[in-house]
Every structure is written in structure tokens, then in C-alpha cells.
C-alpha positions as CSV (number, residue, x, y, z in Angstrom):
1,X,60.0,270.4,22.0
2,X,60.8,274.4,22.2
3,X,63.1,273.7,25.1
4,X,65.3,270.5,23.1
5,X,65.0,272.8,20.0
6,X,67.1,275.5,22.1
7,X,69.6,273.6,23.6
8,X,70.6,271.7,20.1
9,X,71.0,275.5,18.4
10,X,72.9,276.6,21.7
11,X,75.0,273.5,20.9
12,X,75.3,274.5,17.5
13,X,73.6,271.3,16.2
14,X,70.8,273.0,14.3
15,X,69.8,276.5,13.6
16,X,66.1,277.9,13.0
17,X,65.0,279.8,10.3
18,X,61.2,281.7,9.5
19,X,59.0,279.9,7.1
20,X,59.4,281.6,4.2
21,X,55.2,280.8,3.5
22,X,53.6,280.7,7.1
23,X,54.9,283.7,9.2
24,X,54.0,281.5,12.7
25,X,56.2,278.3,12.0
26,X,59.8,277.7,12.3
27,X,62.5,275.9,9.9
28,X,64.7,273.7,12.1
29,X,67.8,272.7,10.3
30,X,70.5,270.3,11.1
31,X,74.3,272.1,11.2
32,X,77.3,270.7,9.5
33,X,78.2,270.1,13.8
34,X,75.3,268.5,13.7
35,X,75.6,266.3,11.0
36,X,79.2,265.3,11.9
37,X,77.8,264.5,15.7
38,X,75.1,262.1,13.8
39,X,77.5,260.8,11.6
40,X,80.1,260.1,14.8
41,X,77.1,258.5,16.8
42,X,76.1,256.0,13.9
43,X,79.7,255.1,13.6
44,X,80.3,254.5,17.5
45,X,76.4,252.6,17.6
46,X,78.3,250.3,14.4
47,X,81.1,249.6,16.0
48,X,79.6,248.3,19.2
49,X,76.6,245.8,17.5
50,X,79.7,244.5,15.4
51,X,81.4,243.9,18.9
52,X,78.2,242.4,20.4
53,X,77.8,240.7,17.4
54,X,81.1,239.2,17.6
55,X,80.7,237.4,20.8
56,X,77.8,235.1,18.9
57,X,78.3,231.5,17.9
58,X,78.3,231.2,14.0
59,X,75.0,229.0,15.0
60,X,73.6,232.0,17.4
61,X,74.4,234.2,14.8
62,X,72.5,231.8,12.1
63,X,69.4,231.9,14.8
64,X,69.4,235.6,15.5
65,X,69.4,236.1,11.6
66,X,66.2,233.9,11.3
67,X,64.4,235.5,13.8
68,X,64.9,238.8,12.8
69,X,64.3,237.9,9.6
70,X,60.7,237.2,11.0
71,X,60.2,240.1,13.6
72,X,61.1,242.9,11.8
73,X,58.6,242.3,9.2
74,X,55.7,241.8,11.8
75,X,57.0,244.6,13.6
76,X,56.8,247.3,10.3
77,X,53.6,246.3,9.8
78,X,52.6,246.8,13.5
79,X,54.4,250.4,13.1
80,X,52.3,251.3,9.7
81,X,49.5,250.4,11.1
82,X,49.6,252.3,14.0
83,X,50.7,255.2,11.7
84,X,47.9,255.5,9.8
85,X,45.4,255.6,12.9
């Protein structure tokens, strides 16, 4: 974590700070870089499912909205669960 830590400040992407209440930990904060890199990212990820997304049949689209509509469900519950091990 150290090491990823390092190379996203060298990158300019976050900076640390000292805990202003525990002398041993770290603040790790995300730069204005960073946020625009993030914000970049999410655009470029959009812009590609809406491409997939485009090659779908209006009736593969229909089916791939029904069964998500039941996965992601299951799967949030699977994820708290295993959170609150």
C-alpha cells in the first residue's frame, strides 16, 4: 500500500498529510490532478458501456435489464454479508 501510496503522490494524484490526533498515521488525500484523472476515467469507462451497449438488440437489451435487475441485488447482499464477517 506504502509503495502505490508513493507513486500516486510522485504522480501528483494525492498528497499525504500527518494526523492531526494520532502522530503514527497518515492522511492520504486525492489532488485536484487526481480528481480530474478520476473524473476523465469515469467519462472514458461511460462512453465505452454506451458503445457496448449499443451493439444490443432492443430485446438483448430488455433481457440484460431483467437480469441485472436480479443479480445485483443477490450480489449486494453477498458483498454485506461478507462485510460484516
Amino acid at each position: 500500500m506504502t509503495q502505490l501510496v508513493r507513486r500516486l503522490e510522485r504522480e501528483g494524484l494525492v498528497h499525504r498529510a500527518a494526523d492531526d490526533h494520532d502522530g503514527r498515521a497518515v492522511r492520504v488525500a486525492v489532488t485536484d490532478a487526481g480528481r480530474a484523472l478520476l473524473a476523465e476515467r469515469r467519462r472514458l469507462r461511460r462512453e465505452r458501456l454506451t458503445e457496448l451497449l449499443g451493439t444490443l438488440s432492443p430485446g438483448e437489451l430488455r433481457d440484460l435489464t431483467r437480469i441485472a435487475g436480479e443479480f445485483l441485488p443477490l450480489l449486494r447482499r453477498l458483498l454485506q454479508s461478507e462485510a460484516g464477517e
